[in-house]
Structures are given as structure tokens and as C-alpha cells.
VEXMIKE-24167 format. One record per residue (C-alpha): residue number from 1; x, y, z. Coordinates in steps of 0.25 Angstrom, whole numbers. Layout:
% VEXMIKE-24167
NODE lose     X     Y     Z
NODE  NUM     X     Y     Z
...
***
This chain:
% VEXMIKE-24167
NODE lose     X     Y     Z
NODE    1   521   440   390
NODE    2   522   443   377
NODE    3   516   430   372
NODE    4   505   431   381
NODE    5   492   436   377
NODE    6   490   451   380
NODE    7   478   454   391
NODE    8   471   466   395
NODE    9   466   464   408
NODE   10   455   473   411
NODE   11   451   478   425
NODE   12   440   486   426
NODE   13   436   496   437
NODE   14   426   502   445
NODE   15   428   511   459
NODE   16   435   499   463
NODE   17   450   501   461
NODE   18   454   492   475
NODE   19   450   479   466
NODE   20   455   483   453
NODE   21   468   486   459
NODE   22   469   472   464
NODE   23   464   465   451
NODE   24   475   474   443
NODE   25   486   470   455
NODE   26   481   455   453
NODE   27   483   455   440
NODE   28   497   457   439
NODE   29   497   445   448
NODE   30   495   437   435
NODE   31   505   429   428
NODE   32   498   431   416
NODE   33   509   444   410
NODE   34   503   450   397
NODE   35   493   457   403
NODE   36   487   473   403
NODE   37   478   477   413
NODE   38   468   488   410
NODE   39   459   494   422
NODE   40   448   500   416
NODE   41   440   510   427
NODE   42   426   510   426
NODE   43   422   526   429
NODE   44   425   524   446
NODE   45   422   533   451
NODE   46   431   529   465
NODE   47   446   534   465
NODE   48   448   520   455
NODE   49   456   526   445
NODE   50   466   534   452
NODE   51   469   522   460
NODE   52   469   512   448
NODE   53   478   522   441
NODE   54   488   517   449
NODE   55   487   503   442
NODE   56   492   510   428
NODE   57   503   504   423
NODE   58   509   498   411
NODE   59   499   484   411
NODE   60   488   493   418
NODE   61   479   503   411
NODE   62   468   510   417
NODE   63   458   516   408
NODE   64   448   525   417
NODE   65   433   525   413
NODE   66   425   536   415
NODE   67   411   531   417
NODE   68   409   516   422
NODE   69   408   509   408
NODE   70   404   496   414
NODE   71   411   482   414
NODE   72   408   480   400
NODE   73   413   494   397
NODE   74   426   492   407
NODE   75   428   479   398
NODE   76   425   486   385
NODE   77   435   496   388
NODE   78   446   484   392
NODE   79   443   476   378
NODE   80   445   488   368
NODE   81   459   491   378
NODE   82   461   476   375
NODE   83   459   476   360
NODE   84   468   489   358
NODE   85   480   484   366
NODE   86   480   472   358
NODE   87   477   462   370
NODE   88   473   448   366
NODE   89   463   448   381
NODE   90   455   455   389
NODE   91   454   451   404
NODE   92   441   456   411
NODE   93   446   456   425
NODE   94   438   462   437
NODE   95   443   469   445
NODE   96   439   463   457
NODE   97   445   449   454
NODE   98   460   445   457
NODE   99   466   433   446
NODE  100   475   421   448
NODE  101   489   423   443
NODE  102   488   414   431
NODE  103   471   418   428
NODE  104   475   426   415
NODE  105   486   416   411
NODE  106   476   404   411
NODE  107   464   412   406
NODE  108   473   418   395
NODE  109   478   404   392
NODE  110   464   399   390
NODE  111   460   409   380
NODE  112   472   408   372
NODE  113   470   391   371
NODE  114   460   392   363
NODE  115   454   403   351
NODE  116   438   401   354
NODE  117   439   405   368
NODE  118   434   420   370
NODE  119   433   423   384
NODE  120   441   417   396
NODE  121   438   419   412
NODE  122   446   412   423
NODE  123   436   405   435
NODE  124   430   415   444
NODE  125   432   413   460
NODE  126   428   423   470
NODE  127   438   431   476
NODE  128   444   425   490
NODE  129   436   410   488
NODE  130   441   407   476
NODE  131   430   399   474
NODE  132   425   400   460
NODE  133   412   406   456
NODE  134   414   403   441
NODE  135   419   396   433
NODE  136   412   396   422
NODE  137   397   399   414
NODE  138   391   395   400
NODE  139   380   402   390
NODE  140   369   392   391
NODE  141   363   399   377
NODE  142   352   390   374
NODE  143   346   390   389
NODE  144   348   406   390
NODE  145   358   406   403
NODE  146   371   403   406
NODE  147   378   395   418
NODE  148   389   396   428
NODE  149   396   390   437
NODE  150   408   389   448
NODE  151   410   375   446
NODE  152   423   373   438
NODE  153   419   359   434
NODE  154   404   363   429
NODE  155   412   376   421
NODE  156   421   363   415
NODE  157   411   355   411
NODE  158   402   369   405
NODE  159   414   373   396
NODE  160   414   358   391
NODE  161   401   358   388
NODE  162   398   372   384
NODE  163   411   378   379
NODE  164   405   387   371
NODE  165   396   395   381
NODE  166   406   399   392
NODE  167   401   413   399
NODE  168   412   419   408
NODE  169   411   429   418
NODE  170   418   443   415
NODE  171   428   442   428
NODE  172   438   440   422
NODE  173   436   437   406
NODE  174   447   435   397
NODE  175   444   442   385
NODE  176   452   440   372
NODE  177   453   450   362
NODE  178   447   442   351
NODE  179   436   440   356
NODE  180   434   455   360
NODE  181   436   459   345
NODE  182   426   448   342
NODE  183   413   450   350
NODE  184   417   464   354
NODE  185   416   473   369
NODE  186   407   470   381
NODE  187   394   473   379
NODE  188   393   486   388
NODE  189   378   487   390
NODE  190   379   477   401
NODE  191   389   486   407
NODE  192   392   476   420
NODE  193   389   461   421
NODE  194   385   450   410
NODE  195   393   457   401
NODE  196   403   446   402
NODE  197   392   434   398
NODE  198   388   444   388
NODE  199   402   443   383
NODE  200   405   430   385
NODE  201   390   427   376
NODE  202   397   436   366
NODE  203   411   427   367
NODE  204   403   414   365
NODE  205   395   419   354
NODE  206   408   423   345
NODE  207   411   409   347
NODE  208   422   411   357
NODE  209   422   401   370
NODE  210   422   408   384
NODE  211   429   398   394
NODE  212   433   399   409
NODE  213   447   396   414
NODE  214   446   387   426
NODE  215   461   388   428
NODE  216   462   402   431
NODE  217   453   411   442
NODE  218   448   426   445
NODE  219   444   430   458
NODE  220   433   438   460
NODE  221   425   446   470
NODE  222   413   439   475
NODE  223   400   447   472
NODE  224   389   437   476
NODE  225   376   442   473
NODE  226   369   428   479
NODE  227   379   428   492
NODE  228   381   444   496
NODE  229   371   451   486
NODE  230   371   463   495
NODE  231   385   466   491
NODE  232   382   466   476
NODE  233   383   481   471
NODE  234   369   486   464
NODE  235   375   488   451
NODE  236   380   473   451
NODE  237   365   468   452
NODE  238   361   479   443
NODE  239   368   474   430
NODE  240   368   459   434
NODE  241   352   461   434
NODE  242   353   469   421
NODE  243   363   463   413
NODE  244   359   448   416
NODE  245   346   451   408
NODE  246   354   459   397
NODE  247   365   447   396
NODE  248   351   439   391
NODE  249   344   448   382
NODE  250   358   449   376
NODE  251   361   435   374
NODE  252   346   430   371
NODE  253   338   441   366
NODE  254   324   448   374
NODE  255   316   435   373
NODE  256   324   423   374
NODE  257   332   431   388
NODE  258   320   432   397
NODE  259   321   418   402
NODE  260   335   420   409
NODE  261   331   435   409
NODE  262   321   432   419
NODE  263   329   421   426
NODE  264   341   432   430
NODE  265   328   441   434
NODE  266   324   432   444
NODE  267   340   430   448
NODE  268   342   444   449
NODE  269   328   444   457
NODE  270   335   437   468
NODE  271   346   443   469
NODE  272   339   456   473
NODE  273   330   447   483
NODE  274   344   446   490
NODE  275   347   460   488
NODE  276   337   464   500
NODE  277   340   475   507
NODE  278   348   481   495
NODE  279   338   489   488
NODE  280   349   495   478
NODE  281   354   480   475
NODE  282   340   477   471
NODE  283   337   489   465
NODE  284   349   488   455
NODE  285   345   472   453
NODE  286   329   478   450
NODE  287   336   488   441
NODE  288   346   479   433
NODE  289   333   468   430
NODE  290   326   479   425
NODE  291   335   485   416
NODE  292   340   472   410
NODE  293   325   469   407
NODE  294   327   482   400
NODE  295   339   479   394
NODE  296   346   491   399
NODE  297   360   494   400
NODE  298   370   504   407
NODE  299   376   506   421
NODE  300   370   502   432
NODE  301   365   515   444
NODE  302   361   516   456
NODE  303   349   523   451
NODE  304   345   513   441
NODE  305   330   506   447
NODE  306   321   498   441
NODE  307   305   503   438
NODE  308   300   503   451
NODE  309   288   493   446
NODE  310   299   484   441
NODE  311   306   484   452
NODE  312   293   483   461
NODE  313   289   471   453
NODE  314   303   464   453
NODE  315   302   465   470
NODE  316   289   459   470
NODE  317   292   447   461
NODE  318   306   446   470
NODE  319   297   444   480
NODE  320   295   429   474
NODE  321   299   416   481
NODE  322   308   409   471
NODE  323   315   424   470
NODE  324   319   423   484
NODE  325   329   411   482
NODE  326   343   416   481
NODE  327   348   418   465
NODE  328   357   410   459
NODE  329   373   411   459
NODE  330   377   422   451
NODE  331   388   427   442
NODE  332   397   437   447
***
């Protein structure tokens, strides 16, 4: 234990105590041994924090929040805790995912083979199938996109021949401390999703190499917004609506942005063409296209709408044939 690498896995939550628990309890599962847990929670507003007071211990510290900082804020908070203890890692770990017993071993064992890797994932499966929904992505700078797969063979051949453009997922990211006092906190005015390709943009442009260990997995919940759109929660299509045109501007500027800007409008489009008869769904989709043409930033509520002109005009042009077809696969 002692010669293993210090990590502070973070867990963070939000009135959902039942699947932190059982991320915490999974954990300990591991055979990974120099490890601390801290549960941040997010401002819940459920009995969350009496019950996951019960998890405090000496590897588990629960630090309570008392407004919902957002995912980048949760992280932000679990990066400084990081850096003050002395940790040489970070683990982002949702908390609605469970871990093989060797995932932080091998992902550990990864980053430590080699100095010019930044961030580390383990493949991503769905919860119960198994079956792998990715296994890897890379930043296509010059055509203004990025690309992903499930395919383990196609992420092989990616890494070969980009290995220094790999984008990873914020599952379950493996952070080290060098490369957090290098490039610095999440960027908290995305607040939930796309922080972590904004993160991993960040990792590759430091010079570091973000790579996927395909001898270790994370499972996690399925949220299809293609297969079961109706059960997606309004402030998921919200920031994935907003944030997908922020991640751009970002990255490429105002003008060189509107290509793929206007691409993920059309995606997100379609996604609220299968959002009928969920008029809060496709109100928060309207809402985050709007404010990410805006640029805006914050938390997403219930009250947030879009003009109601824009919103007319986007229903009208919804109404177009080529928006019917279904979108393309999504991230998670």
C-alpha cells in the first residue's frame, strides 16, 4: 500500500443517496488498496446527507454542499481536496456506476507507465449487458468534430493513428495531480456535461495524451436518449443542448464553430421530434439551443423557456422531412 499511488476517488451527489451508497460499497470491493473516498453532496435537498453520513469513516469524507454547484463545481471541490491531501490521482466516479475489482489497479498502472499521459478512463459498458458503448473517441481539430466508437478494434487502430487527440468521457476519469496543477479546475460555467471533452481539449493542448484502458471496465446506467427519450430528465437535454454549442465556441471561436454548431442544432432537433408528447422535454431542449447560441451559462430550471418566436420558429423548421429521421447515436 505504501508504494502505491495515493487516490482520492470522488463521488458526487445529488438527492440520490441509494446509488451513491452502492458505488461507495463497490468500491471497497477493489483490489486497488491506497485509496480515500470523498462523497461530495451537491446541495440535495432529499434526506441525502443524513443517510450518507453513515458512510463517514476513516477512508470516507463527506463534504456537504449547500447549493447544487454543478458537476464541474462537485469535481472542482474534489481536485483542491486532491492537491491539499497530497494525492498523486483523482478518480471521477459517478455514482451511478459499479467497477471491476481490478478497474483502478489497471487504469493506475496505465498512467504510471508512461509520464506524457494526462488522463486515463477504463472502457464504458451499460449496467447489466455489459456491452460496451465506448471505448474510445478522438478531437478531429482540423475537420471541427470529434469521433467515437464502441468498437474496441476501431478505438485500437484511432489511438495508433491519432495518439495525440484522445477525448474521454467523464465517467470515470483518472485524473493525475500533475496535470491538475498544470491546466488547472473544470471549467464551471458548463456546469454539467461536455465539461469533460472541454477537459480533455484542455489535457491534449498541455501536451499530455489522453488514452482509454481497454483491460479494465466501469459500468453504468443506460440513459438512451435515441432508444427511451421519454425517460431522460429535462435538465439532461437542457445542458447537452446548451453546452454542445459552448464546447465549440470554446474550442474554435464564434465563426469557425457555426459549421458543427449548426450540425448539433439539427441533432438536438431531432431529438425533441422524439420527445412528442413531453412538452417540458422539448421545452428544456428549445431553451438550452437558445442559450448556447447565447453563450449562456448557469443552472438549468424548470422555469427557463426560450423567446416564444424562437421557439415557434424552431417547431416550424422541426416540422422539416430530413428532421424526422431519428439522430445519431449519442454520448452518455
Amino acid at each position: 500500500m505504501d508504494q502505491q499511488p495515493l487516490v482520492l476517488i470522488v463521488v458526487l451527489n445529488w438527492n440520490d443517496p441509494d446509488e451513491t451508497i452502492s458505488a461507495v460499497e463497490s468500491i471497497f470491493q477493489m483490489d486497488y488498496a491506497n485509496f480515500r473516498v470523498l462523497v461530495i453532496d451537491n446541495g440535495s435537498t432529499d434526506d441525502s446527507v443524513e443517510r450518507l453520513r453513515g458512510l463517514v469513516g476513516e477512508r470516507v469524507e463527506l463534504v456537504e454542499v449547500a447549493v447544487n454547484t454543478g458537476y464541474t463545481g462537485g469535481c472542482n471541490l474534489g481536485f483542491k481536496r486532491a492537491l491539499e491531501m497530497g494525492a498523486d490521482y483523482a478518480w471521477l466516479l459517478n455514482n451511478d456506476t459499479t467497477a471491476d475489482t481490478h478497474t483502478l489497479s489497471s487504469v493506475v498502472a496505465l498512467a504510471e507507465s508512461d509520464e506524457r499521459i494526462g488522463l486515463v478512463s477504463p472502457l464504458i459498458a451499460r449496467l447489466g449487458s455489459r456491452e460496451v458503448v465506448m471505448a474510445g473517441a478522438w478531437w478531429d481539430k482540423d475537420a471541427r468534430t470529434y469521433n467515437d466508437t464502441h468498437d474496441i478494434d476501431l478505438a485500437k487502430r484511432w489511438a495508433v493513428e491519432h495518439p495525440d487527440a484522445g477525448i474521454l468521457f467523464g465517467t470515470a476519469m483518472l485524473v493525475p495531480a500533475r496535470v491538475i496543477r498544470k491546466i488547472g479546475m473544470m471549467d464551471d460555467k458548463f456546469f454539467a456535461y461536455y465539461e469533460d471533452f472541454d477537459y480533455s481539449i484542455r489535457s491534449l493542448d498541455a501536451g499530455f495524451r489522453n488514452v482509454v484502458d481497454w483491460s479494465s471496465s466501469i459500468y453504468h446506467v443506460d440513459k438512451s436518449m435515441t432508444k427511451r427519450p421519454h425517460e431522460i430528465k429535462p435538465h439532461y437535454w437542457y445542458y447537452i443542448a446548451r453546452n454542445d454549442r459552448r464546447l465549440w465556441r470554446k474550442h474554435l471561436g464564434p465563426i469557425r464553430s457555426l459549421r458543427i454548431s449548426w450540425w448539433g442544432t439539427n441533432r438536438f432537433i431531432r431529438y425533441m421530434n422524439r420527445c412528442k408528447g413531453d412538452p417540458v422535454a422539448r421545452e428544456a431542449i428549445i431553451a438550452g439551443i437558445w442559450h448556447g447560441w447565447l453563450n449562456k451559462t448557469g443552472p438549468y430550471s424548470p422555469n427557463i423557456r426560450a423567446p416564444r418566436v424562437f421557439a415557434f420558429l424552431v417547431g416550424v423548421y422541426a416540422k422539416r422531412p430530413s428532421l424526422q429521421r431519428p439522430p445519431e447515436p449519442e454520448r452518455l
